[in-house]
N, C-alpha and C positions, 0 to 999 in steps of 0.2 A: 634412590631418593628422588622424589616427581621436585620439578622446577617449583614448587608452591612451597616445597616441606622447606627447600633450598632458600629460599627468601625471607620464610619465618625462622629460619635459624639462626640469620642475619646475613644471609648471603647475599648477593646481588645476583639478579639475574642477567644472566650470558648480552653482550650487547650483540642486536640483530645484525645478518649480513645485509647488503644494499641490497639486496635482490627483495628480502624479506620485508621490506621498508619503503618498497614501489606500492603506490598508491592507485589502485582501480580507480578509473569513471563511475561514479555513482550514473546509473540511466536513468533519466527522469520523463515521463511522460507526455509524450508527442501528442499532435490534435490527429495524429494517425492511429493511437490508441485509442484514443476517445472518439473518434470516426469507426474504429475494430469495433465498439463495444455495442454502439448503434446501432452497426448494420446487421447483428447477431440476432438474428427474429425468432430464429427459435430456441431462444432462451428467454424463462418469462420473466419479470420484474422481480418474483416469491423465489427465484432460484440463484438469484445473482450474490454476488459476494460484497462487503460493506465497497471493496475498492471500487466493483462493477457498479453498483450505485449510483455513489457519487461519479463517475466519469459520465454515467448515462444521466445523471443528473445537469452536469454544466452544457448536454449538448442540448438540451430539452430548455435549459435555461433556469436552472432554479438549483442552488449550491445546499450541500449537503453535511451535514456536520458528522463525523465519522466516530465519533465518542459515543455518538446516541446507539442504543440497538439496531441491528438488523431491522429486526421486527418493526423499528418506529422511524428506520429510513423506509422501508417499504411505504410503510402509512401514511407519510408524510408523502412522498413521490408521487401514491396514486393518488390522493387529492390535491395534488396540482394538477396531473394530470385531466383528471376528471372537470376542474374548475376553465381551464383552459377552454 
Protein backbone atom coordinates (compact mmCIF):
# COMPACT_ATOMS: atom_id res chain seq x y z
CA UNK A 1 0.00 0.00 0.00
CA UNK A 2 1.67 3.66 -1.37
CA UNK A 3 2.21 6.19 1.66
CA UNK A 4 -1.01 8.20 0.19
CA UNK A 5 -3.45 4.95 0.23
CA UNK A 6 -1.87 4.84 4.10
CA UNK A 7 -3.10 8.44 5.00
CA UNK A 8 -6.50 8.15 3.44
CA UNK A 9 -7.14 5.11 5.38
CA UNK A 10 -6.48 7.25 8.35
CA UNK A 11 -3.17 6.47 8.95
CA UNK A 12 -0.61 8.84 9.66
CA UNK A 13 2.29 9.19 7.73
CA UNK A 14 5.84 7.76 8.99
CA UNK A 15 7.50 11.02 10.91
CA UNK A 16 10.63 11.90 8.84
CA UNK A 17 14.37 11.08 9.88
CA UNK A 18 16.47 14.46 10.69
CA UNK A 19 18.48 13.72 7.74
CA UNK A 20 15.07 14.02 5.63
CA UNK A 21 14.07 17.34 7.20
CA UNK A 22 17.60 19.30 6.45
CA UNK A 23 16.65 22.09 4.44
CA UNK A 24 18.80 23.10 1.11
CA UNK A 25 19.74 26.84 0.36
CA UNK A 26 17.45 28.02 -2.05
CA UNK A 27 20.32 29.87 -4.73
CA UNK A 28 19.10 33.05 -5.62
CA UNK A 29 20.52 34.99 -8.37
CA UNK A 30 23.77 36.98 -8.31
CA UNK A 31 24.68 40.24 -10.43
CA UNK A 32 27.19 37.39 -11.78
CA UNK A 33 24.23 35.85 -13.40
CA UNK A 34 22.89 38.63 -14.75
CA UNK A 35 26.36 39.78 -15.93
CA UNK A 36 26.44 35.60 -17.45
CA UNK A 37 23.32 36.61 -19.36
CA UNK A 38 24.75 39.88 -20.91
CA UNK A 39 27.74 38.90 -22.06
CA UNK A 40 26.03 35.91 -24.05
CA UNK A 41 26.15 37.69 -27.71
CA UNK A 42 25.42 34.87 -29.31
CA UNK A 43 22.36 34.27 -28.21
CA UNK A 44 19.57 36.51 -29.67
CA UNK A 45 16.82 38.43 -27.58
CA UNK A 46 13.97 35.72 -30.07
CA UNK A 47 15.90 32.84 -28.33
CA UNK A 48 16.13 33.51 -24.84
CA UNK A 49 13.91 32.11 -22.02
CA UNK A 50 11.19 34.19 -19.91
CA UNK A 51 14.20 33.97 -17.02
CA UNK A 52 16.92 35.08 -19.65
CA UNK A 53 14.68 38.13 -20.40
CA UNK A 54 14.03 39.51 -17.57
CA UNK A 55 17.83 39.12 -16.11
CA UNK A 56 19.00 40.85 -19.63
CA UNK A 57 16.33 43.13 -18.99
CA UNK A 58 17.48 44.63 -15.26
CA UNK A 59 21.05 45.00 -16.81
CA UNK A 60 19.79 47.08 -19.79
CA UNK A 61 17.75 48.76 -17.17
CA UNK A 62 14.17 48.28 -17.85
CA UNK A 63 12.14 45.34 -15.41
CA UNK A 64 10.13 42.79 -16.94
CA UNK A 65 7.08 41.22 -15.84
CA UNK A 66 7.31 37.39 -16.08
CA UNK A 67 3.56 36.43 -16.29
CA UNK A 68 3.35 38.31 -19.60
CA UNK A 69 4.34 35.92 -22.69
CA UNK A 70 7.56 35.35 -24.19
CA UNK A 71 6.41 36.77 -27.17
CA UNK A 72 5.37 40.16 -25.37
CA UNK A 73 8.60 40.23 -23.22
CA UNK A 74 10.56 40.02 -26.49
CA UNK A 75 8.26 43.04 -27.86
CA UNK A 76 8.39 45.01 -25.14
CA UNK A 77 12.56 44.65 -24.57
CA UNK A 78 13.17 45.38 -28.27
CA UNK A 79 11.23 48.67 -28.00
CA UNK A 80 13.03 49.81 -25.35
CA UNK A 81 15.76 48.91 -26.71
CA UNK A 82 15.24 50.51 -29.96
CA UNK A 83 13.77 53.85 -28.18
CA UNK A 84 16.94 54.10 -26.24
Amino acid sequence: MSLFAKMMAGGSAPEPSPEETTVSPVSEETSDDLEEVALETDISIKDMTKEELEAYGRTVGIELDRRRSRRKLVRELEEYLTDS
